[in-house]
LONU-344136 format. One record per residue (C-alpha): residue number from 1; residue in one letter; y, x, z. Coordinates in Angstrom, 2 decimals. Layout:
<nodes>
(NUM, 'A', (Y, X, Z))
...
</nodes>
This chain:
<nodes>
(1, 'X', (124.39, 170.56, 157.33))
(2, 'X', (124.18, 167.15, 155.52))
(3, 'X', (126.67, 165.26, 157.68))
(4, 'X', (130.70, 165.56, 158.30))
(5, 'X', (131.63, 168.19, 160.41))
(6, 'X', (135.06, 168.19, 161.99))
(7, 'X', (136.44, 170.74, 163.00))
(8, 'X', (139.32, 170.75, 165.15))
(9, 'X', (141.34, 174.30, 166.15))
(10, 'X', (138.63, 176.60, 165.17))
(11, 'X', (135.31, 176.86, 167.41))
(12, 'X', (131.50, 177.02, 166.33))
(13, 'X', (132.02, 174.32, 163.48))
(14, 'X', (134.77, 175.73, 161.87))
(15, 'X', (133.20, 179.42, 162.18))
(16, 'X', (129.98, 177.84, 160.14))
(17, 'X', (131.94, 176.36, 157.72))
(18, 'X', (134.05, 179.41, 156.66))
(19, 'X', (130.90, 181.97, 156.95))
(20, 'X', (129.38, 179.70, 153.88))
(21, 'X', (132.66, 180.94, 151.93))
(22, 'X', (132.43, 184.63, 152.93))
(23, 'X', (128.37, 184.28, 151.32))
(24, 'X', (129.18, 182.07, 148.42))
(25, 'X', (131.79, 182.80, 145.96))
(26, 'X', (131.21, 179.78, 143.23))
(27, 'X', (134.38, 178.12, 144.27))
(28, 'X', (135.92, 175.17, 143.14))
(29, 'X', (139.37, 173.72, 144.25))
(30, 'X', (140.30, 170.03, 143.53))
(31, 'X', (143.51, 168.43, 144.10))
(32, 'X', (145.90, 165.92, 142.33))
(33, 'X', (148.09, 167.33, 140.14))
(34, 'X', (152.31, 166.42, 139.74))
(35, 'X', (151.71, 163.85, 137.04))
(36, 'X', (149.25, 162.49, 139.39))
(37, 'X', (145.77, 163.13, 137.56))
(38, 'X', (142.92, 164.65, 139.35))
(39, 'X', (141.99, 168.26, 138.64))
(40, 'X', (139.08, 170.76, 139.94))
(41, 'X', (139.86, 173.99, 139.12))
(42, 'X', (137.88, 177.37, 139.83))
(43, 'X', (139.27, 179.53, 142.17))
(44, 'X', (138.60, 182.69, 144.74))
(45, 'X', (138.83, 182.06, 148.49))
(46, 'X', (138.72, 184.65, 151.07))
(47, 'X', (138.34, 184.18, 154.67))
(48, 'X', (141.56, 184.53, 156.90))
(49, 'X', (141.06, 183.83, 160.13))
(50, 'X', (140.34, 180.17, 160.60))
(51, 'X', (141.74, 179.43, 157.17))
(52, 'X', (141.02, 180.15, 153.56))
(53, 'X', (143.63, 182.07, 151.21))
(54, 'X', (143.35, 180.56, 147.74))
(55, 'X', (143.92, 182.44, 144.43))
(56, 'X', (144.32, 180.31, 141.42))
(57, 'X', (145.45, 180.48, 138.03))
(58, 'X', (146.66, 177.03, 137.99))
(59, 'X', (149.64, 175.60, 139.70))
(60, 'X', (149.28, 173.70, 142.60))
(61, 'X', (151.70, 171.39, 144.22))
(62, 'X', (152.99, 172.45, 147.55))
(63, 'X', (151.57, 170.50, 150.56))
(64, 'X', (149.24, 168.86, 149.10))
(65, 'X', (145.62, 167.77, 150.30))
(66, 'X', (142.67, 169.65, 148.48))
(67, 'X', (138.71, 170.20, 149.10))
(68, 'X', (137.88, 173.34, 148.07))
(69, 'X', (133.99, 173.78, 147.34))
(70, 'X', (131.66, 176.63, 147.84))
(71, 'X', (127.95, 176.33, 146.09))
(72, 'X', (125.15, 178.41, 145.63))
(73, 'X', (122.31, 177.20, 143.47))
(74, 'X', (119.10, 179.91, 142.14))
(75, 'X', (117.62, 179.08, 138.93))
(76, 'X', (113.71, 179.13, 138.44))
(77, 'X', (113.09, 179.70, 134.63))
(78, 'X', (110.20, 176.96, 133.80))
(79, 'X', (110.61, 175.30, 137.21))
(80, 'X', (113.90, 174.44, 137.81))
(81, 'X', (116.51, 175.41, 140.87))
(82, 'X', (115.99, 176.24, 144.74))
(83, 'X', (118.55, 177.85, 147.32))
(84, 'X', (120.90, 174.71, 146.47))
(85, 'X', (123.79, 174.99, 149.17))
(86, 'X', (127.22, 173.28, 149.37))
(87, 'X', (130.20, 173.51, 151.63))
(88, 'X', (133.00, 171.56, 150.97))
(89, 'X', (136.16, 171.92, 153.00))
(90, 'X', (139.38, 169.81, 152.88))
(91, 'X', (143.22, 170.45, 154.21))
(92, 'X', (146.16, 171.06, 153.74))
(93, 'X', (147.48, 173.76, 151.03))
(94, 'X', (150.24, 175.02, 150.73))
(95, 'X', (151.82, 178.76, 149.40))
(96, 'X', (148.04, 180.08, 148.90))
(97, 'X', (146.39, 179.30, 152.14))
(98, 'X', (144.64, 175.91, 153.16))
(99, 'X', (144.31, 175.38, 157.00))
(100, 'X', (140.81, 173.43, 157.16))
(101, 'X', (140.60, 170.81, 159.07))
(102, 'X', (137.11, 169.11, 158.07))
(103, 'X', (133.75, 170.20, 156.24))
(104, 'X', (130.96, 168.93, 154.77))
(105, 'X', (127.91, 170.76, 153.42))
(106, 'X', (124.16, 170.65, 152.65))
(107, 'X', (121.72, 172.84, 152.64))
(108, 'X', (118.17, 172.35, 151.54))
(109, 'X', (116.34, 175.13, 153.59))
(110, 'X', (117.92, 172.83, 156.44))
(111, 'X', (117.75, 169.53, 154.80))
(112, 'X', (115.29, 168.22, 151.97))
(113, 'X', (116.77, 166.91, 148.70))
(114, 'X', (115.15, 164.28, 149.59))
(115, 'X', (116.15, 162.94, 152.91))
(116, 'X', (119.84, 164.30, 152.08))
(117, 'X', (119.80, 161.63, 149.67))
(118, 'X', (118.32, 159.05, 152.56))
(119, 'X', (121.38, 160.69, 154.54))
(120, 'X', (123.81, 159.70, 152.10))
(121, 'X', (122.72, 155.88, 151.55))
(122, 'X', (125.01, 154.10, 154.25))
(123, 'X', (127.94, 155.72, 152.51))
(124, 'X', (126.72, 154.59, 149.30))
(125, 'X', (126.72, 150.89, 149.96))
(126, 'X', (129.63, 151.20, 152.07))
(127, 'X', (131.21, 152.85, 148.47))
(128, 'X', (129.69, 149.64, 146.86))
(129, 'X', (131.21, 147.25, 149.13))
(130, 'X', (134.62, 148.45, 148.91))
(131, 'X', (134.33, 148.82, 145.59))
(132, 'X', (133.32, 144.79, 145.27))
(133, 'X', (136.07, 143.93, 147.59))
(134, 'X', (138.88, 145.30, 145.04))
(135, 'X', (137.04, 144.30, 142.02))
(136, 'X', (136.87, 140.85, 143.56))
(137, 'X', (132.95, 140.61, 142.29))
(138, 'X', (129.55, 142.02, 143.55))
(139, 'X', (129.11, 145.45, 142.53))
(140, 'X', (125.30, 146.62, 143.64))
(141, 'X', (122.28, 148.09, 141.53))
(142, 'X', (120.91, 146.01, 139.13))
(143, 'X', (116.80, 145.46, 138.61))
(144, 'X', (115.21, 143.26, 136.73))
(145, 'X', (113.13, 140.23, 138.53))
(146, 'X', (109.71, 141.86, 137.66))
(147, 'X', (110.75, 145.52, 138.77))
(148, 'X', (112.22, 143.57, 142.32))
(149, 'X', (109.25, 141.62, 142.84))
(150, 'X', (106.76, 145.06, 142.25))
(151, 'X', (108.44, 147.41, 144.36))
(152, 'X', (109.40, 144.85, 147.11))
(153, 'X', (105.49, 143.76, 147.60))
(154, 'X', (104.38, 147.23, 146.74))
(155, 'X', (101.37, 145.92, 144.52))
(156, 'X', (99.82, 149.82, 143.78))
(157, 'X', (98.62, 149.39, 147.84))
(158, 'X', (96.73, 146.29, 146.65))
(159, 'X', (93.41, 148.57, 146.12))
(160, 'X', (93.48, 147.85, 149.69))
(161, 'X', (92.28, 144.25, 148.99))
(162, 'X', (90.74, 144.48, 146.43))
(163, 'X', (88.12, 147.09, 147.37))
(164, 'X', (86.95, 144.63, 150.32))
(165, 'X', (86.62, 141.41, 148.47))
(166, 'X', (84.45, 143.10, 145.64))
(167, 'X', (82.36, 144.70, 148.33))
(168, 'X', (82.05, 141.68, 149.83))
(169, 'X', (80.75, 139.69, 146.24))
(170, 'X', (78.19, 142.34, 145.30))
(171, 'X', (76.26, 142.36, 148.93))
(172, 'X', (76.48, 138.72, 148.27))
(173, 'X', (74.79, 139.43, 144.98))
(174, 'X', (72.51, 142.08, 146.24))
(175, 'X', (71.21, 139.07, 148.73))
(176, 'X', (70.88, 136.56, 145.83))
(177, 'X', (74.18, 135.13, 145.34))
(178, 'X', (76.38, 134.67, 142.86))
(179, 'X', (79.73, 132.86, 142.71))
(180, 'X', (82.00, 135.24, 140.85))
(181, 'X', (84.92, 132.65, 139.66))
(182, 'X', (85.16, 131.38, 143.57))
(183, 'X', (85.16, 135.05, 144.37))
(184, 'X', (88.36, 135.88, 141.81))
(185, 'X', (90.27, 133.32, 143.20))
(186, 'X', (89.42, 134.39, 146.83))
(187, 'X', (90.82, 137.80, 145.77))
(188, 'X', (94.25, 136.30, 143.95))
(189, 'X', (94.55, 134.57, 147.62))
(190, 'X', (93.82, 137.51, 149.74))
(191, 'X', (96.14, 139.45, 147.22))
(192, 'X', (99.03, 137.07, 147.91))
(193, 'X', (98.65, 137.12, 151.85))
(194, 'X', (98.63, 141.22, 151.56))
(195, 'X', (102.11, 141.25, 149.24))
(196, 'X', (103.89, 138.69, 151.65))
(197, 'X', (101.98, 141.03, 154.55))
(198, 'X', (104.06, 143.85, 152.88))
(199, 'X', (107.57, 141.97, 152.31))
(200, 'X', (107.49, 140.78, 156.05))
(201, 'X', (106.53, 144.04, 156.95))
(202, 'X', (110.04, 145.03, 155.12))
(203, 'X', (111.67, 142.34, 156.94))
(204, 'X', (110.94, 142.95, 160.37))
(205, 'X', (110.96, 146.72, 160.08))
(206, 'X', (114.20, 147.09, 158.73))
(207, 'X', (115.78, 148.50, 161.80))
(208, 'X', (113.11, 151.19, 161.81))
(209, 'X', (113.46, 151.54, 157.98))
(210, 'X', (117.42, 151.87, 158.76))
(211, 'X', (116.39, 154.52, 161.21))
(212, 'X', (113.87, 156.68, 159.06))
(213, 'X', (115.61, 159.42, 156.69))
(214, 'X', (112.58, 161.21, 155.67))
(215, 'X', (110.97, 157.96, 154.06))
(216, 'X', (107.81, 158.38, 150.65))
(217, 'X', (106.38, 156.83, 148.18))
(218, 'X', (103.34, 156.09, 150.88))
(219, 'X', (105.60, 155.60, 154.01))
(220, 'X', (109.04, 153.88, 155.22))
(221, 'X', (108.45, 150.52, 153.54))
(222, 'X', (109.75, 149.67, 149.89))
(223, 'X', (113.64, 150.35, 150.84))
(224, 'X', (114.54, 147.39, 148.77))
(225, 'X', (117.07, 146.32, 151.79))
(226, 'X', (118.24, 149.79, 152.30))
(227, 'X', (119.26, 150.14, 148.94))
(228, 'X', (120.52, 146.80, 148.32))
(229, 'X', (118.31, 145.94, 145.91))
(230, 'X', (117.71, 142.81, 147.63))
(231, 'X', (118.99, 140.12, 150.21))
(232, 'X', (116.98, 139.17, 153.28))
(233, 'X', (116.77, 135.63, 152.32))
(234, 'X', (115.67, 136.75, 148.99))
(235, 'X', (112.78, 138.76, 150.36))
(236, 'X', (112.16, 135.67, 152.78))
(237, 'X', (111.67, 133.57, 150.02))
(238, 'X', (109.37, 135.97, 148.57))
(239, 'X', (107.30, 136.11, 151.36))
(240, 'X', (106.86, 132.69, 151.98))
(241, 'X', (105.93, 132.40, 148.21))
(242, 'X', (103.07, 134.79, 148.68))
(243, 'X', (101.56, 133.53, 152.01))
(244, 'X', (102.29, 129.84, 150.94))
(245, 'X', (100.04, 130.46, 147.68))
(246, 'X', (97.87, 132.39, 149.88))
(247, 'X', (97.22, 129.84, 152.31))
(248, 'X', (96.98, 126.97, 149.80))
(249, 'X', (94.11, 128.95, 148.22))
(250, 'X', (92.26, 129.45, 151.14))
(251, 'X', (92.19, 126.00, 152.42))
(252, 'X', (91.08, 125.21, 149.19))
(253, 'X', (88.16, 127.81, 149.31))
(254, 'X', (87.32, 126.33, 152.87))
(255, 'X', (87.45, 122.11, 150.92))
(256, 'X', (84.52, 123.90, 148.10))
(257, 'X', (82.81, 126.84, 150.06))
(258, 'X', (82.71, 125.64, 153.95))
(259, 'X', (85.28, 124.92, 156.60))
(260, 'X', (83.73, 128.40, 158.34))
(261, 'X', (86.12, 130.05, 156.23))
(262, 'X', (88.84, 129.28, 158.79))
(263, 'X', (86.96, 131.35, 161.27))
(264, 'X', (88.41, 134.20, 159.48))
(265, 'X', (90.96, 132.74, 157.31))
(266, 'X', (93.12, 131.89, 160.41))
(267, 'X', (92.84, 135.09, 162.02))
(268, 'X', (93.83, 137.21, 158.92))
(269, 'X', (97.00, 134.74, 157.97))
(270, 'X', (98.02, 135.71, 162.00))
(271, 'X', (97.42, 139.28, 161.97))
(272, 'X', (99.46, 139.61, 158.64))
(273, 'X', (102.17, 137.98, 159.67))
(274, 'X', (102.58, 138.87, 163.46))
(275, 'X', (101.72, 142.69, 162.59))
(276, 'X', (105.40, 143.21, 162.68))
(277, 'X', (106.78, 139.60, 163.14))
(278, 'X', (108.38, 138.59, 166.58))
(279, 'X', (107.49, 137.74, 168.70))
(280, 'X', (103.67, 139.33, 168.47))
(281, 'X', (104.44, 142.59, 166.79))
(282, 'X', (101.84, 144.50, 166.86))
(283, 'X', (102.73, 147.45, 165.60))
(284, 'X', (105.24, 147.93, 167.48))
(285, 'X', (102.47, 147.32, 170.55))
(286, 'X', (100.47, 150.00, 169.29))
(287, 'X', (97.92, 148.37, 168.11))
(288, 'X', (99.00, 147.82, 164.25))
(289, 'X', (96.18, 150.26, 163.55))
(290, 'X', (93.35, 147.45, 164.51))
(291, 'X', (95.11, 144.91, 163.26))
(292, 'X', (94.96, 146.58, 159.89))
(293, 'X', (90.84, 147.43, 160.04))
(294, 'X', (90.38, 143.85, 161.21))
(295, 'X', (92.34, 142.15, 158.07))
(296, 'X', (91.16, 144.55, 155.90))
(297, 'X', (87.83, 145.04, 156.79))
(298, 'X', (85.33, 142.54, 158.53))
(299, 'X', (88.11, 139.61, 157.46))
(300, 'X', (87.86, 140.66, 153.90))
(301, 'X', (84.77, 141.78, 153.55))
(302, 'X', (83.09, 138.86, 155.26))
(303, 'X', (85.73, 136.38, 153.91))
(304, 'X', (84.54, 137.48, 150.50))
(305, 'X', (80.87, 137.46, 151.12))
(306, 'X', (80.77, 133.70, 152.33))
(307, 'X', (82.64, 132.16, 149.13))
(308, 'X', (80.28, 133.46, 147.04))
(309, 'X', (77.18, 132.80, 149.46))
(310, 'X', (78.51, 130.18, 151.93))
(311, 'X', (76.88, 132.00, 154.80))
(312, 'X', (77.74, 135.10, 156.69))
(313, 'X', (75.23, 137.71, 157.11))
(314, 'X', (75.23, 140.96, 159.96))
(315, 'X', (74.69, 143.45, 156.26))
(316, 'X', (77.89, 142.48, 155.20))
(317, 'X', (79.65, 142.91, 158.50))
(318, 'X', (78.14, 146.35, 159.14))
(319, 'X', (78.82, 147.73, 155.60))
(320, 'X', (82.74, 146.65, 156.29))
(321, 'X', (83.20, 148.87, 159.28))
(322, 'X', (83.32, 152.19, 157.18))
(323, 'X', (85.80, 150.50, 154.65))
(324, 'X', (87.93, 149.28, 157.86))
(325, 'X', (88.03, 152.75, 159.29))
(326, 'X', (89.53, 154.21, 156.00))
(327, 'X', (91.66, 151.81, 155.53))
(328, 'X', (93.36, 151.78, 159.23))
(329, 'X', (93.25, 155.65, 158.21))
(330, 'X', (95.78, 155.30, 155.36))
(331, 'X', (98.19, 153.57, 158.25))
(332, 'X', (97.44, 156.30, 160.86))
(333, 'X', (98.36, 158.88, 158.67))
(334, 'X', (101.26, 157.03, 156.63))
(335, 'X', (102.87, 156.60, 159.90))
(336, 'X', (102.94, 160.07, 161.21))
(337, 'X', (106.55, 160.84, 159.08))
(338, 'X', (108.07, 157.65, 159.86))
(339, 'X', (107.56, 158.68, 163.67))
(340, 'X', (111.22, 159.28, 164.62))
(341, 'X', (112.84, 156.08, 162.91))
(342, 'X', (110.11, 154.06, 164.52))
(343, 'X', (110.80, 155.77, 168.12))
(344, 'X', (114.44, 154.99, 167.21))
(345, 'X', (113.59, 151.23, 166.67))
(346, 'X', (111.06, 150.66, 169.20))
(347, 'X', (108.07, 151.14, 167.33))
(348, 'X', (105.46, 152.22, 169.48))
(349, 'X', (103.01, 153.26, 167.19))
(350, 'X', (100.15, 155.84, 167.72))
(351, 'X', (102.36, 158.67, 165.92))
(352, 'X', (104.83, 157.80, 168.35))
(353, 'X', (102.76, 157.56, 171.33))
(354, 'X', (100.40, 160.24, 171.32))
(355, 'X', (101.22, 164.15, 170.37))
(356, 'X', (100.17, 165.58, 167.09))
(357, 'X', (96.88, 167.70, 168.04))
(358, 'X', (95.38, 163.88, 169.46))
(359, 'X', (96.26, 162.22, 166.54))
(360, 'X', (94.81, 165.19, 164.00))
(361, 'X', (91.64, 164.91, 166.15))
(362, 'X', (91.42, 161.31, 166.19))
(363, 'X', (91.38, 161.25, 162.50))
(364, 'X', (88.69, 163.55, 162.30))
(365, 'X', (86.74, 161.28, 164.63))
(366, 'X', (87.23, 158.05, 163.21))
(367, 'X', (86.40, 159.46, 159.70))
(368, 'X', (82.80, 161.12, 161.15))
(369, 'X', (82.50, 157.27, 162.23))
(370, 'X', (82.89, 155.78, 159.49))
(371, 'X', (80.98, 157.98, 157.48))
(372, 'X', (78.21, 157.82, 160.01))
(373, 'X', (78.16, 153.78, 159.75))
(374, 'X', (76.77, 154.57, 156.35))
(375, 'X', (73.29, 156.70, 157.20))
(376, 'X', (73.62, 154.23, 159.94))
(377, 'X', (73.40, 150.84, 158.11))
(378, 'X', (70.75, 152.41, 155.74))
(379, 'X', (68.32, 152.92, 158.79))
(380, 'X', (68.83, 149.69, 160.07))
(381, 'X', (67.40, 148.33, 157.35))
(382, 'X', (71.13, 146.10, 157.00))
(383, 'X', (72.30, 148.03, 153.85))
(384, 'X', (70.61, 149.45, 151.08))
(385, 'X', (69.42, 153.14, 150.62))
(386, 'X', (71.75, 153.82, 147.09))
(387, 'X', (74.53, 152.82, 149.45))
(388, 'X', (74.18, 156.52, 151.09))
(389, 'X', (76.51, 157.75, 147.63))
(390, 'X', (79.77, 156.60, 150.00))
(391, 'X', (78.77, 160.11, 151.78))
(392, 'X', (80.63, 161.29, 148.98))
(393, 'X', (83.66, 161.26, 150.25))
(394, 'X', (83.00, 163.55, 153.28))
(395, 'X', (84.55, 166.83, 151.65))
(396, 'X', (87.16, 164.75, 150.38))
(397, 'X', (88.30, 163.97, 154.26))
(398, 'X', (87.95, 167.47, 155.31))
(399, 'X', (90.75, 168.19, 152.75))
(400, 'X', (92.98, 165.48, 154.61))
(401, 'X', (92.05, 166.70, 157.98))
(402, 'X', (93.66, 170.15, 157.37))
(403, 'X', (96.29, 169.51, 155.87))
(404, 'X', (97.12, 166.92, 157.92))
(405, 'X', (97.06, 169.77, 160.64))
(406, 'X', (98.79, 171.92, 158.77))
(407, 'X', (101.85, 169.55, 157.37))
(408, 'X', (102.36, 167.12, 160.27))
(409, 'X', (105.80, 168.18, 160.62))
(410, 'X', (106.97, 168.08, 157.13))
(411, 'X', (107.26, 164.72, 155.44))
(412, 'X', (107.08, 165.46, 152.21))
(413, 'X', (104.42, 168.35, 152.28))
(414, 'X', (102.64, 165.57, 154.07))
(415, 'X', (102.66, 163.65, 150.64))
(416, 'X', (99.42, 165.30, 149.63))
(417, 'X', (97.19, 164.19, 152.48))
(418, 'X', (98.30, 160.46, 152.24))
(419, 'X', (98.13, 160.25, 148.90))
(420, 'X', (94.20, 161.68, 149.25))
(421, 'X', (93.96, 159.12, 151.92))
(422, 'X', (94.20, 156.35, 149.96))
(423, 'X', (92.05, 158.03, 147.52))
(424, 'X', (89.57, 158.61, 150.20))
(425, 'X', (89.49, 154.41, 151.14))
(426, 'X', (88.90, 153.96, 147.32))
(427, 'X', (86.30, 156.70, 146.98))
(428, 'X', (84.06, 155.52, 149.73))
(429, 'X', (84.46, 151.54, 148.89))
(430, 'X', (83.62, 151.99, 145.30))
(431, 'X', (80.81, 154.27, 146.33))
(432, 'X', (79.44, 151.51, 148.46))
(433, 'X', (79.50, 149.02, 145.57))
(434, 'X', (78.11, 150.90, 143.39))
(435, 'X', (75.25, 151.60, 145.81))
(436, 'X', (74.75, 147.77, 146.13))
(437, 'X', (74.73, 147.32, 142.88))
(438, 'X', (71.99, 150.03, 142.18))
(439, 'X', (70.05, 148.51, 144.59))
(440, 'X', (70.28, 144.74, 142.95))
</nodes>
């Protein structure tokens, strides 16, 4: 139940609809009164057949149209409600019995609160738009331009970026350099390229974000367009705002700090854009996942490293791979409920692609890997022994593992493991700085 139901001259549908009023009895009856005003009015409805017989102390005009509604709803003292359940029917009543001819219901042990809700946004705006078409204005949600601008980009995923570029500066420091102010603006221009990375992502996903009805706070994009919080062109303009400041900084980094900057500047500006932007796309190639460990790891990290010591060193680019790995982690896993909208769309990611037993495994072995770059580095001699604290995070992944197992068919039980996820990526990267700065 969370969609219409029609039923025409009895059959399964009609059956399921009238069993809900044989195990519910809250019943409410609404119809438009003689003088033309609306009413709801309780009443009792028993089953007859393939109709309902309606007992109600108020009068009720003959032949009229009515939806009569049957709810259930179990109070938790100091939690709140569960068991919520709905049926609504409409038809025709007349002399005490309505002959139903459509239903609508919900039921959460069917269908989340949640993704009800997601369920019921196309007939909101279409609500919306009619309802601007007779008041001869826009009618549509209202935010103000900060509150747009910070869920559109999604700036709480900017720990993403900003966990690189400081690794990056302190191995610089650890090897003697220091350029700290160069380094801030480096991260205000990676920071731009990642929020226009996240409104193009918006963009060119919105047919899979159309598609998904189970979306998160860590999954299914920023639903700005879904909810018509904002126009394409508007989050167009946005975007090119964020990668034209994020470009203009870089070049300027390459004018002070070295033209070898474009080695990876270039790269990273093309993998942002083309991760979902025709006609590239890779995510929807499968290979999003790399993409995102590329930009966000050896780009970043090395990117950093160079404006403050105008060189690029092999420490740097070996310390990155563990903070790639977590980071393409928080994609794999964020992913895994946004499977079906993306299959819908086209999206051939990993979740899509490959059943759910490889993809629990493969996080389990690309999170052994990156923890093992650690030890790894350390006997190399290419990172510092202090560095060995990002082990830290090793029970922290075991957590995710299971209950990624355990949850990878429930969205929103899956909430837990992504949000540890990206706790996991933060964990380990600030572990690693703090280990090189120990060692300095």
């Amino acid at each position: 139940m969370g969609c219409e139901q029609r039923a025409h001259g009895g059959g399964e549908l009609m059956t399921n609809t009238l069993r809900q009023f044989e195990q519910d009895k809250q019943t409410l009856m609404a119809f438009i009164a003689e003088d033309g005003f609306p009413m709801a009015v309780p009443v009792t409805a028993n089953v007859d057949g393939d109709r309902l017989r309606i007992s109600a102390r108020t009068e009720v005009p003959a032949n009229s149209d009515v939806a009569v509604t049957v709810s259930h709803i179990r109070p938790q003292p100091g939690v709140g409600y569960d068991q919520r359940r709905y049926t609504t029917a409409w038809g025709n009543y007349d002399s005490g019995v309505v002959n139903v001819e459509r239903s609508t219901g919900w039921d959460e042990q069917e269908v989340t609160f949640f993704e009800y809700c997601e369920r019921s946004v196309g007939r909101g705006n279409a609500y919306l738009e009619k309802l601007s078409e007779e008041r001869g204005y826009e009618v549509k949600p209202r935010l103000s331009p900060g509150w747009r601008f910070f869920l559109a980009t999604r700036v709480p995923f900017l720990s993403a970026t900003v966990i690189p570029v400081f690794l990056g500066a302190v191995i610089a420091r650890f090897d003697g350099f220091s350029a700290w102010w160069y380094v801030m603006l480096a991260l205000l221009g990676a920071s731009a390229i990642h929020l226009g990375l996240n409104v193009v992502n918006d963009i060119f996903d919105e047919e899979a974000d159309d598609a998904n009805t189970t979306p998160t706070p860590f999954s299914g994009g920023s639903r700005m367009l879904q909810y018509g919080l904002v126009t394409r062109r508007q989050m167009g303009l946005m975007a090119g705002v964020m990668f034209g400041a994020g470009i203009g900084i870089g070049l300027f980094m390459c004018a002070v700090r070295g033209w070898s900057l474009l080695w990876l500047g270039v790269p990273g500006v093309l993998l942002a854009y083309f991760y979902t932007a025709p006609p590239i796309r890779l995510a929807y190639r499968g290979i999003g996942d790399t993409a995102v460990a590329l930009g966000f790891g050896p780009i970043t990290v090395l990117g950093a490293y160079f404006v403050a010591a105008r060189q690029f060193s092999w420490g740097a680019a070996v310390a990155s791979i563990p903070v790639a790995l977590f980071v393409m982690l928080i994609l794999y896993v964020n992913q895994i409920p946004d499977r079906t909208g993306d299959a819908l769309a086209g999206k051939r990611t990993l979740a899509v692609r490959l059943s759910s037993k490889a993809i629990v495994t493969g996080y389990a072995i690309s999170a052994l890997v990156g923890f093992a770059m650690i030890p790894a580095g350390v006997l190399s001699g290419l990172m510092p022994w202090p560095t060995l604290l990002g082990l830290a995070g090793l029970p922290l992944a075991w957590v995710i593992w299971r209950r990624i197992g355990r949850d990878y068919d429930e969205p929103y039980a899956l909430m837990g493991a992504m949000g540890y996820n990206i706790g996991l990526h933060a964990l380990v990267g600030i572990a690693l700085i703090a280990g090189y700065l120990i060692a300095t």
